[in-house]
N, C-alpha and C positions, 0 to 999 in steps of 0.2 A: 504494500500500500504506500503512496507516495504521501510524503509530509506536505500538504499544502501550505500552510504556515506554522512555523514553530516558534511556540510560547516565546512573548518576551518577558526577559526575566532580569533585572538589573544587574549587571557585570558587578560584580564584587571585585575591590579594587586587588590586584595581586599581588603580594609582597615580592619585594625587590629582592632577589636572590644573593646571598651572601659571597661576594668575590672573594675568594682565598688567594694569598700566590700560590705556589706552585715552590713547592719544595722536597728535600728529605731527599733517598735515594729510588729514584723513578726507576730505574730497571727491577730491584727487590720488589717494589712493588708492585707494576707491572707481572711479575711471573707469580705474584701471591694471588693477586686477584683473577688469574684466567685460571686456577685450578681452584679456588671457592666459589660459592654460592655470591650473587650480588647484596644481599642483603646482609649476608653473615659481613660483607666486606665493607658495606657502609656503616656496620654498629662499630666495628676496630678502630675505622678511622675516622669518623663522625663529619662524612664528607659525602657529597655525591657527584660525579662528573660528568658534567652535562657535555655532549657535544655540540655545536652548533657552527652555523656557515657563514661567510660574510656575503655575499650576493645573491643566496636564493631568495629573493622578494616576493613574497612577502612573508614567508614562512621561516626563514631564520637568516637574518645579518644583521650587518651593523651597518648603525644611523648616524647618531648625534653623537655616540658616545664608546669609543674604540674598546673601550672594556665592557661593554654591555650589549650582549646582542637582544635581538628584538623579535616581533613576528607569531604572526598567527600559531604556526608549530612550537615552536617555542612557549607562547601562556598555555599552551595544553602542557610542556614538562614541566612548568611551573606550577601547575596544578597534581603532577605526580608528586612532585617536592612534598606540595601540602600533603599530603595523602602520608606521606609515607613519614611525616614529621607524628601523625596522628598514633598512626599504628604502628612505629616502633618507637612512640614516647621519648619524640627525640625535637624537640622541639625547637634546638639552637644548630640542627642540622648545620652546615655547612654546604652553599655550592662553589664547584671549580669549574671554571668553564674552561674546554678543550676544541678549536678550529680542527675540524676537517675538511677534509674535497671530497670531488668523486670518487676520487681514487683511492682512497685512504681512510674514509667511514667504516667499512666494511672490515678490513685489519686490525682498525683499533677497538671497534667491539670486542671482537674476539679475543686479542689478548688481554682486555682486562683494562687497558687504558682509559674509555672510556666505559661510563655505564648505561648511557641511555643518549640513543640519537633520533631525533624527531626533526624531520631537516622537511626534502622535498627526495625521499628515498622510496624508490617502487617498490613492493613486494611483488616479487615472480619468482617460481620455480628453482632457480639458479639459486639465486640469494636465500631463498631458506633452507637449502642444502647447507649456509655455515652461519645463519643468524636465523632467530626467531623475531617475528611481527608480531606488533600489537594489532589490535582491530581497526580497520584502516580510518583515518580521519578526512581524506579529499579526495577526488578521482579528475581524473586528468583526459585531453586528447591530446597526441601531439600533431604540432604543427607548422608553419612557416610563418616568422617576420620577414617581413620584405621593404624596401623602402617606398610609400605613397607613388601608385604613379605605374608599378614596377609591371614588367610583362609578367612577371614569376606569378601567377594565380593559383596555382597545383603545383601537387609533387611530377607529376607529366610536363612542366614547362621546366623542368631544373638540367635538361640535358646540355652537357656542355660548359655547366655554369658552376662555379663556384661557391659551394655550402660550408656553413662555419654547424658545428655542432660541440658539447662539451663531451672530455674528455671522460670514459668512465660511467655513462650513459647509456638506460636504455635506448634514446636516442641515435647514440654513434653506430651500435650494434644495428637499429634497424636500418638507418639511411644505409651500411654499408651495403645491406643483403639489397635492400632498396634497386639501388646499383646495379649489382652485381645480375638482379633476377630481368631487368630490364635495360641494360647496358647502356645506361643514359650517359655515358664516360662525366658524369658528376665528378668534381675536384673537392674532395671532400678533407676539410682540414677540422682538426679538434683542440679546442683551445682548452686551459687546465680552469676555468671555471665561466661559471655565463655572464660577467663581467667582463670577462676578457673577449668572450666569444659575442659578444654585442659590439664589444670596440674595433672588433672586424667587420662587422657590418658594418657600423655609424662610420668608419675608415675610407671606406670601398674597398677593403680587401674579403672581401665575399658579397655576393648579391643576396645571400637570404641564409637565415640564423633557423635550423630546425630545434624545436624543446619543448616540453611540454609548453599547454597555450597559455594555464596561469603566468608559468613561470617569464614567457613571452611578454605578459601583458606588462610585469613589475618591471622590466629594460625597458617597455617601452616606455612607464610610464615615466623615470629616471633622465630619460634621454633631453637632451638642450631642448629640441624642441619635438616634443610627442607626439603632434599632430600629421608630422612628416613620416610617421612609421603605419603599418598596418599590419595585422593578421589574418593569412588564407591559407586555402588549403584543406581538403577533407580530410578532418582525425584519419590515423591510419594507425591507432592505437589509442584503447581506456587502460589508463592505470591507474591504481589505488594507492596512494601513500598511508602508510604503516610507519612506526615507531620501530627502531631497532636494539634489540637484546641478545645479550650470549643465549646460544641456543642451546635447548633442553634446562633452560633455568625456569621452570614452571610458577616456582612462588613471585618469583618478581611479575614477571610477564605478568600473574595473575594482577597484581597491584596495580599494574600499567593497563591492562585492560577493563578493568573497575572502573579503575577511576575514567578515563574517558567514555566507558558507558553512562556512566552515573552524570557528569558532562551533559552529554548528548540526551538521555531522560528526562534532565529536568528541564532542559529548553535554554540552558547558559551558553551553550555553543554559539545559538542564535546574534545573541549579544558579542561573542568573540568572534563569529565569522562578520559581522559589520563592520566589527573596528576596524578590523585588515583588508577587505574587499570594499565596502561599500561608501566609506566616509575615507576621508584625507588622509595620508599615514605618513612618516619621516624618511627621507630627512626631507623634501621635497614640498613635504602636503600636497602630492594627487591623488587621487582618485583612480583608483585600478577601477571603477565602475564593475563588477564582476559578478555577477546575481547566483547565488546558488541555485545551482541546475538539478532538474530533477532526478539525476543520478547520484546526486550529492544525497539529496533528502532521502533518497529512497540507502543509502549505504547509514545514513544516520540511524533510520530506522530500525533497522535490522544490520549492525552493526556483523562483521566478520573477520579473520585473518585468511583468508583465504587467498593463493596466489594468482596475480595479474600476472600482465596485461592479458587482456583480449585482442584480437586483431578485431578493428574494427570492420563492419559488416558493410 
């Protein structure tokens, strides 16, 4: 059943998460933590570390403030925080925040580096073969930025031409097969994040940026001037974004999946998805204008980890 509207419910303000530095010896504990349980390992060290991004707009970067990231994905870990301050009576919890990329999310779960990444990360097949997801919180198409104006309308007009995509990418992975199945000799270059891979676009060093189309929308909306950019192109893939844990850690997972069902039931999401899609967000204050779609509502509803993408139909 599709959510036609969901409850509004007044955004409770979020407590600001406590920046630790970073110290002690990081390899010791690194190999302590990928052979314990995550929770045994946040009572030891009364710390939790959050991973986060600096340009996936609007779901986890940085804005105003180099030591604080921001973003939709993000007040969801910020609400695991709460959760888990509750129920293991730990209530001066500590967080440490830890940057990853594409490329590098997925490693440091695992070892123990990090304990909870909530970025703009697909769950599919692949990846839950060495991490566990929570139940997914947004779902995606992907698609093409092109510049206002551009012949590029489809993935059928890219022959020839020059694609920027991010490194480490459901993305990279499908433009290459893309490619490859229809020999469009695409020049397909990967830059190490969509900051960068946008700056080849805005550059002219590629005619059209493929990535999911949120993520599309937060570059565009970044850009000098926003109005010069567009998004086309028919989805040729739904993914669900998940929350990332060492896999086979079932207690935590569970906490992490609680909590953001409990989120999502009581109609609080409603109020966090506006903040970051609907009204003006940093550092910028635009407007990604972005309506939750009724595949969004409907994954709200009936909440899952089950592994993406679909090829779209």
């Amino acid at each position: 059943m599709k959510i036609q509207t969901l409850a509004k419910f007044t955004l409770l303000a979020l407590p600001l998460a406590i920046l630790t530095a970073c110290g002690g010896d990081k390899s010791a504990d690194t190999a302590a933590a990928s052979t314990q349980g995550t929770l045994d390992k946040i009572k030891q060290s009364g710390t939790i570390v959050l991973a986060h991004r600096d340009s996936s707009i609007p779901f986890s970067y940085i804005a105003d403030n180099p030591n604080q990231p921001v973003g939709y994905a993000h007040d969801l870990q910020l609400k695991v925080v709460e959760a888990l301050k509750e129920q293991l009576q730990m209530p001066d919890l500590k967080v440490r925040y830890n940057l990853v990329t594409s490329q590098t999310r997925i490693p440091l779960i695992q070892n123990g580096t990090v304990d909870l990444e909530c970025g703009s990360t697909t769950n599919n097949t692949e990846r839950q073969e060495q991490v566990d997801f929570s139940v997914g919180f947004f779902e995606i198409g992907t698609r093409l930025l092109v510049p206002k104006g551009s012949a590029i309308k489809d993935f059928g007009d890219l022959g020839g031409k020059t694609l920027v995509t991010t490194a480490g990418t459901t993305s990279e992975r499908y433009i290459k097969q893309y490619n490859d199945e229809h020999k469009l000799g695409i020049n397909i270059v990967s830059a190490k994040d969509h900051g960068e891979s946008f700056l080849m676009l805005e550059s002219g060093r590629a005619e059209a940026f493929m990535m999911d189309d949120v993520l599309l929308a937060g570059e565009k909306a970044k850009a000098k001037d926003p109005a010069g950019w567009e998004i086309v192109g028919t989805p040729q893939s739904f993914e669900i974004y998940g929350c990332m844990v060492r896999k086979g850690d079932a207690e935590f997972k569970k906490i992490v999946d609680d909590t953001l069902k409990g989120v999502y039931a009581s109609g609080e999401i409603n109020d966090i998805y506006g903040k970051w899609f609907t009204t003006p967000i940093p550092p910028k204050n635009v407007n990604l204008d972005f309506p939750m779609s009724d595949n969004l509502k409907e994954l709200l509803t009936n909440p899952h980890d089950k592994a993406e993408p679909q090829a779209a139909s």
